[in-house]
Each structure stands twice: as C-alpha cells, then as structure tokens.
C-alpha positions as CSV (number, residue, x, y, z in Angstrom):
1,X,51.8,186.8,-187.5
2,X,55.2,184.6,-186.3
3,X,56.7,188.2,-186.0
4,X,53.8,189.7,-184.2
5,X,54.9,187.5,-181.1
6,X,58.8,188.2,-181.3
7,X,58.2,190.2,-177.8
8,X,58.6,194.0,-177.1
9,X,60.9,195.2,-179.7
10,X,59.2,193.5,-182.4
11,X,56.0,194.4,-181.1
12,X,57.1,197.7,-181.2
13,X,58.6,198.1,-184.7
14,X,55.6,197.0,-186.3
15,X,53.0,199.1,-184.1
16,X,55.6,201.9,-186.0
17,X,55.4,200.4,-189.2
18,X,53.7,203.1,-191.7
19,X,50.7,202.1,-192.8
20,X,50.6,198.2,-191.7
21,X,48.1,198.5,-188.4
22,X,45.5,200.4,-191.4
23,X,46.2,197.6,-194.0
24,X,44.8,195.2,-191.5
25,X,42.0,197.1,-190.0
26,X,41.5,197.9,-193.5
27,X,41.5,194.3,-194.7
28,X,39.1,192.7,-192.0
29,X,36.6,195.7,-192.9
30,X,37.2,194.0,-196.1
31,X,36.4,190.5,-195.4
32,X,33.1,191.5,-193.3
33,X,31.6,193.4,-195.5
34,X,31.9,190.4,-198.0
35,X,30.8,188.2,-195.3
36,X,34.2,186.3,-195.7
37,X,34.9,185.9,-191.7
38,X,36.3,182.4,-191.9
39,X,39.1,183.2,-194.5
40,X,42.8,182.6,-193.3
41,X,43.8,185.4,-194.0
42,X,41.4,187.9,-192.1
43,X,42.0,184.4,-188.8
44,X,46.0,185.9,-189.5
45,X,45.2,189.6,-189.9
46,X,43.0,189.4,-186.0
47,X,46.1,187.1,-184.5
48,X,48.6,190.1,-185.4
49,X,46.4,192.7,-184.2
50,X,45.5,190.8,-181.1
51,X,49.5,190.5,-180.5
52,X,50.1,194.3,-181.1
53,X,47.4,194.9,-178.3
54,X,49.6,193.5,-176.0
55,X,50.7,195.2,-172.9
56,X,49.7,198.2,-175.2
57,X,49.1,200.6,-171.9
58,X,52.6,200.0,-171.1
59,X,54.7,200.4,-174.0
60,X,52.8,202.7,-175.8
61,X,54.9,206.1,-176.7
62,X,55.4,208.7,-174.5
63,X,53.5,211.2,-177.4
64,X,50.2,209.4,-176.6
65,X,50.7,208.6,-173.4
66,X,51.0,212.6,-172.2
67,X,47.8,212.8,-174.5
68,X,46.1,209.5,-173.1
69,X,47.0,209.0,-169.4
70,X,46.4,212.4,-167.7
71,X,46.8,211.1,-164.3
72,X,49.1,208.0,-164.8
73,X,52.3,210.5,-164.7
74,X,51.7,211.0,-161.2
75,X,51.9,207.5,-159.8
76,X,55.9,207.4,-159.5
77,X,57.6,204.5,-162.1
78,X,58.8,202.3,-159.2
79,X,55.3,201.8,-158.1
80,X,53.2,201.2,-161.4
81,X,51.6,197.9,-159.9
82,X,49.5,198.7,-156.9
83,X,48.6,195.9,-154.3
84,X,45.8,193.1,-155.4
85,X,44.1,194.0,-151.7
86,X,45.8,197.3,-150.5
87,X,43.4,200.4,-149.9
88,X,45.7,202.2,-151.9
89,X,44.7,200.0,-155.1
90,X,41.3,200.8,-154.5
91,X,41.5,204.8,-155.0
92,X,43.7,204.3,-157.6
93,X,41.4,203.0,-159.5
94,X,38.3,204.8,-158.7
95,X,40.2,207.9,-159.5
96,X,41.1,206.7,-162.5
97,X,37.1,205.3,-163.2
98,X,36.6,209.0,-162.5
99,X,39.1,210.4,-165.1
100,X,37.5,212.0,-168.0
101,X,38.6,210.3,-171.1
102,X,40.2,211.9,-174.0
103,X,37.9,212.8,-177.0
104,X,38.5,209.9,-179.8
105,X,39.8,210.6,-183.4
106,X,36.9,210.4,-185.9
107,X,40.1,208.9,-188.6
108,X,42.5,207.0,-186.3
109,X,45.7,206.2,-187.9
110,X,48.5,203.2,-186.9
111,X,48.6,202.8,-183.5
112,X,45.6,205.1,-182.4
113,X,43.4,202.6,-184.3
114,X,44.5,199.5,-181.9
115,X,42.1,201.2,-179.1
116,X,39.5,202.8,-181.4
117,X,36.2,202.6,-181.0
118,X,35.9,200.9,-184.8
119,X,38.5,198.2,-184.2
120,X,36.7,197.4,-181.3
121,X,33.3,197.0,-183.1
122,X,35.2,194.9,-185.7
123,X,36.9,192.3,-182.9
124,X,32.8,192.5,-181.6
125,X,31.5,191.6,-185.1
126,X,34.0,188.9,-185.6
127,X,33.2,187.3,-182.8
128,X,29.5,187.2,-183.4
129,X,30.0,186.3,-187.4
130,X,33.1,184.1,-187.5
131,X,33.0,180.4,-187.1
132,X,36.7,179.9,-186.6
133,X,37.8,179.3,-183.1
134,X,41.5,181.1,-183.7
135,X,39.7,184.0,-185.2
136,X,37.2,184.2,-182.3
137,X,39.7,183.4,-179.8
138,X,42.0,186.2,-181.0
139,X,39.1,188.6,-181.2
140,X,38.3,188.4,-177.9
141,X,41.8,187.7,-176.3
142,X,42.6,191.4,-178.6
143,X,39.7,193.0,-176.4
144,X,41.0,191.2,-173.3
145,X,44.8,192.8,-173.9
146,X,42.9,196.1,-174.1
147,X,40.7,195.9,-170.9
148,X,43.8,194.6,-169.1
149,X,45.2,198.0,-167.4
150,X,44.1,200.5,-164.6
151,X,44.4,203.8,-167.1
152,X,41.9,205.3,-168.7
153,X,41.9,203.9,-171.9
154,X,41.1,200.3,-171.0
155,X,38.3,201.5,-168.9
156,X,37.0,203.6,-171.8
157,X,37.5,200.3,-174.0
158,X,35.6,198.4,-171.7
159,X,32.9,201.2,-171.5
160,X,32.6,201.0,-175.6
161,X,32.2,196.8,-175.1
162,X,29.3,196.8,-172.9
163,X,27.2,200.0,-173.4
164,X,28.3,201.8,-176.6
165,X,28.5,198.9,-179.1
166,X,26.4,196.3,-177.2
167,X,29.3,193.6,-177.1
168,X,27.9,191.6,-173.9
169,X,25.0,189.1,-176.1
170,X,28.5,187.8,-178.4
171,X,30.8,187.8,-176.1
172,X,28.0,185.7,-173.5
173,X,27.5,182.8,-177.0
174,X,31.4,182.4,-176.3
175,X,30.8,181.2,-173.2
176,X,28.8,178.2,-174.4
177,X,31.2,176.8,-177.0
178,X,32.7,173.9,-177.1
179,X,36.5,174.8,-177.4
180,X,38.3,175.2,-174.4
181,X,40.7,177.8,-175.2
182,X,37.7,180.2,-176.7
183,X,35.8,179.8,-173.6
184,X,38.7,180.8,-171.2
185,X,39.6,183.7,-173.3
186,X,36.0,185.4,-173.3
187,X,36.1,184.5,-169.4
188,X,39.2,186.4,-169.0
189,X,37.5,189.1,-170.7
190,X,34.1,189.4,-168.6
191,X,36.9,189.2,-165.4
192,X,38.6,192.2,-166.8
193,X,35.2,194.2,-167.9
194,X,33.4,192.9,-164.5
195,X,36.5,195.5,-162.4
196,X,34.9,198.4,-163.7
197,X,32.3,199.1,-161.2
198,X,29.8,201.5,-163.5
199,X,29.7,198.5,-165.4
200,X,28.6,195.9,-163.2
201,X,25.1,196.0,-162.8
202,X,24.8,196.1,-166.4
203,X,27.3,193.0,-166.7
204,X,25.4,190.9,-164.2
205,X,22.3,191.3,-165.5
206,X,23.4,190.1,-168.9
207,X,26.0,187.4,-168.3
208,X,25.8,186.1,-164.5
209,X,23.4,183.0,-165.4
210,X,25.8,182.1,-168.2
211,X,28.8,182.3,-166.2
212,X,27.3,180.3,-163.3
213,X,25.8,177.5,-166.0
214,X,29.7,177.6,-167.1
215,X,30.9,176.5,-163.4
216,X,31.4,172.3,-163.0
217,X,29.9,170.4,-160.6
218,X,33.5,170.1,-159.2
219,X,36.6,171.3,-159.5
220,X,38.0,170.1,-163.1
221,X,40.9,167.8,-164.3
222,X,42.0,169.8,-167.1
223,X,44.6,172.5,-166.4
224,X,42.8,175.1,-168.5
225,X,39.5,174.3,-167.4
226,X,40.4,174.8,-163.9
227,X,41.6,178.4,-164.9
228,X,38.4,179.0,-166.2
229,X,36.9,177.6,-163.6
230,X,38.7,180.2,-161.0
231,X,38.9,183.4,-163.7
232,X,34.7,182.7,-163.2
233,X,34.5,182.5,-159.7
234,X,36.8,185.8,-159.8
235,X,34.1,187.6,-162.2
236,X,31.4,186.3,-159.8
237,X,33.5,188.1,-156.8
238,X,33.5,191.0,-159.0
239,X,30.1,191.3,-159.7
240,X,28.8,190.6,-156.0
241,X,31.2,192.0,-153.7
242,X,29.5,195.3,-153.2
243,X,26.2,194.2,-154.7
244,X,23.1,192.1,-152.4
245,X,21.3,192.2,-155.4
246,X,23.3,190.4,-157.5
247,X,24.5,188.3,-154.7
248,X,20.5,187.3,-154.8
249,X,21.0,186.9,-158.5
250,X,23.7,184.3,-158.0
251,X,21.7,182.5,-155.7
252,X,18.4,182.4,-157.7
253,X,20.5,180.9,-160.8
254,X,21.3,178.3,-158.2
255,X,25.2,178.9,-158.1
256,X,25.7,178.8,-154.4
257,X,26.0,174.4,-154.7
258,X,28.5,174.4,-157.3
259,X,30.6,177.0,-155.5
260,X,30.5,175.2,-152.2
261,X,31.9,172.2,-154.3
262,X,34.6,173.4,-155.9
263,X,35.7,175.4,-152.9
264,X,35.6,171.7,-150.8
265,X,38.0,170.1,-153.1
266,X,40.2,167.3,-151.3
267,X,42.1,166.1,-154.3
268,X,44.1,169.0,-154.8
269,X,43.3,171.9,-151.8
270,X,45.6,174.5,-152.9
271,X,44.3,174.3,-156.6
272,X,43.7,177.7,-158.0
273,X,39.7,177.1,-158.8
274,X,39.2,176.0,-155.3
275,X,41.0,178.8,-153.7
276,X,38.7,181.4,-156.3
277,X,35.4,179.6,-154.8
278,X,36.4,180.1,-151.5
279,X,37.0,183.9,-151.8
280,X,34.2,184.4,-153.5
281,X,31.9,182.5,-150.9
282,X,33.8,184.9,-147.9
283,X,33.0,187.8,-150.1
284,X,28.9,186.5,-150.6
285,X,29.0,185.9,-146.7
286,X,29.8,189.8,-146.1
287,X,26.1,190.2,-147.2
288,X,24.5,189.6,-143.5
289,X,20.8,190.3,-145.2
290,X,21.3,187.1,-146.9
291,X,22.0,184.7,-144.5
292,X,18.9,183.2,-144.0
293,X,18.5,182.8,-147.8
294,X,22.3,181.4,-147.9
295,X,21.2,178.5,-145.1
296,X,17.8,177.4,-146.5
C-alpha cells in the first residue's frame, strides 16, 4: 500500500508486476462473497488498487493505448490538455463522447482489469456494503481516478457506473455521511460522471436533490468542506448548463437561496466555493424562460 504511492515509476512497476493486480481483484472477490467488507486487509487491497488507477489514461503503455485510444494519437503531445473554456475543448470531447469504445475482455488480466467492467462493480459493491470510511473512500476515489480523463475509456467507465451497473443509489448514500473526506471524494466523482453529457439527465434525476441538500447555508470554515462545497456547485453547472429542465429541478429542490449565499460571501470573496456559486448562478441565468421563476 506505502509503495502503491511511491509516484510514477513505482506505480508503474507494480501495474507490471505478474499476477499482483489479479491477486487483489481476486482477494476482494474473496472477502465479498464472505461478506467480510470491513477486514484490513480487503481496506489495504482497495487503497493499492485505487493508487494504481492513478493518472492511468496517461501512463498506460503504448500496447493498450494504440488498442484503447483510437483517436487520442491524433491530438499532437504538446497539446494533451485542451483549454477549461476554449471551443476547441468542447469538440474534443464530443468527438471523443462519439468514439466507439473498444469491445471489453470477458477475462481481463493485470492491468486490463484496473478498467474492467468487474472491478468496477466491485469498487460499486464496496461502497454500498463496507462500513469503513478508508475502504469507501478508496472505492470511490479508485472510480474517480478512472472517470478523470477526456479518452474513451473513462467515458466508457463512467457509462458502466451510471447505466450498466446501477452505481448512482451508492454512490448518492455517500453523499450523506458524516466523514468529510468520504463525502468530497464521491462529490468529485458525480463532478467527473456529471461531464459526460449522455449521462446527465439520467445523473440529475437521481442525485441533484442530494447534492443541493449537501450545499451549506454559507460558505464553510473548513478547507475541505469548502472544496466540496465548490466541486458541488461545479456538478450543478454540469448538470444545468444546457438543461431548463433541470435548471427547474434545482430550483424546485429549493437550491437557488443557498447558491446566492455562498456566491455573496464577504469574509473571504475570492474563496473557491464562492467563485463555483457564482458561475453556476451566470450559467442558470442563460436560461431566459426562467426568469420569472428565478425572481419570484
């Protein structure tokens, strides 16, 4: 576990390691099927498989990324990072939203299980069964790592999490849980699920009460809360920008107040919650048949 966060190289040699990514996988299988999710062990087996997900899109080899990335050769290596608000980051990734997605392996081995479709049903069952807050925090920060990139694979990841394995009801319980670190972890994932736009509607409808019953009144003292705190108000903008309808939705679960709030901040005005509420609330004002709903 210590060496699964050594950075790149170590990362690396272990994601090479024969046979260790299937002894974990293999192990956690293990301890669900015993109902044993709160062992030490399994809490150690998720932490090293949630640290060899990391920046996996980027460092994975170049065998699977010729197989994986059909389109990514063509963006030139000086230029990997599009803009956060150019037009150009846009068609990237609807291009890649468009890009059909390789077929999986029915018996993944090493690092082809990191992305599989059964690993993800795992870190999904983990977080709905497990009690431990490293375990569940690990689980979902694993799935996070995965849905972090702009290739294919993470959008096919995030596609598996919301409509193939039904990960949106475990994922939303996280949200409502009293440790801080679990609760910003499972936010960061809904932000990073909530960019792929065929997923949206089916996000919003599931989760956007939650998230809005997860704002404060305020913006909060706590550094991590306050990243919470904006990482929700960035889902929110996600979910609303090119949608009335759930624009309405926010409104209904009355989230408008509680935006407004945090976005009026004195204490702090360059804090990075407020800043979040305010984009969001210039991205809900682009929705002119709302107005009059917005000022009563």
């Amino acid at each position: 576990r210590n060496m699964s966060s050594a950075g790149p190289e170590g990362r690396k040699k272990m994601r090479e390691c024969d046979g260790l990514i299937d002894s974990l996988v293999y192990y956690i299988q293990g301890a669900i099927a015993d109902h044993e999710p709160n062992d030490k062990a399994t809490e150690n087996c998720v932490c090293i498989l949630h640290n060899l997900s990391y920046q996996l899109e980027i460092e994975l080899p170049e065998s699977y990324a010729q197989s994986i990335y059909m389109q990514r050769r063509n963006i030139s290596s000086n230029d990997k990072t599009p803009g956060c608000f150019g037009t150009r980051s846009r068609k990237v990734k609807e291009k890649q939203q468009d890009t059909p997605l390789p077929e999986e392996k029915s018996n993944p081995r090493g690092v082809e299980s990191l992305w599989h479709s059964t690993l993800i049903r795992i870190y999904l069952s983990l977080i709905a069964k497990s009690t431990r807050n490293y375990t569940q925090e690990a689980s979902l920060g694993a799935l996070q790592n995965l849905t972090a990139g702009t290739g294919p694979m993470p959008f096919a990841v995030a596609r598996t999490v919301v409509q193939k394995a039904n990960g949106l009801p475990s994922i939303r319980t996280m949200l409502h849980v009293s440790h801080p670190a679990v609760k910003k972890t499972a936010v960061s994932l809904l932000r990073n699920l909530s960019r792929n736009t065929s997923l949206q509607n089916d996000i919003a409808r599931e989760v956007l009460p939650d998230l809005v019953a997860v704002l404060p009144e305020s913006v909060p003292g706590s550094d991590t809360a306050c990243e919470t705190t904006a990482s929700v108000c960035y889902t929110l903008y996600n979910l609303t920008q090119s949608s009335s309808h759930n624009a309405r939705l926010l409104l209904s679960a009355d989230g408008l107040p509680k935006i407004i709030a945090i976005s009026m901040n004195d204490s702090n005005m360059f804090s990075k919650a407020s800043r979040a509420a305010s984009v969001l609330l210039y991205s809900l004002w682009s929705h002119t048949d709302l107005h009059s709903a917005y000022k009563k």
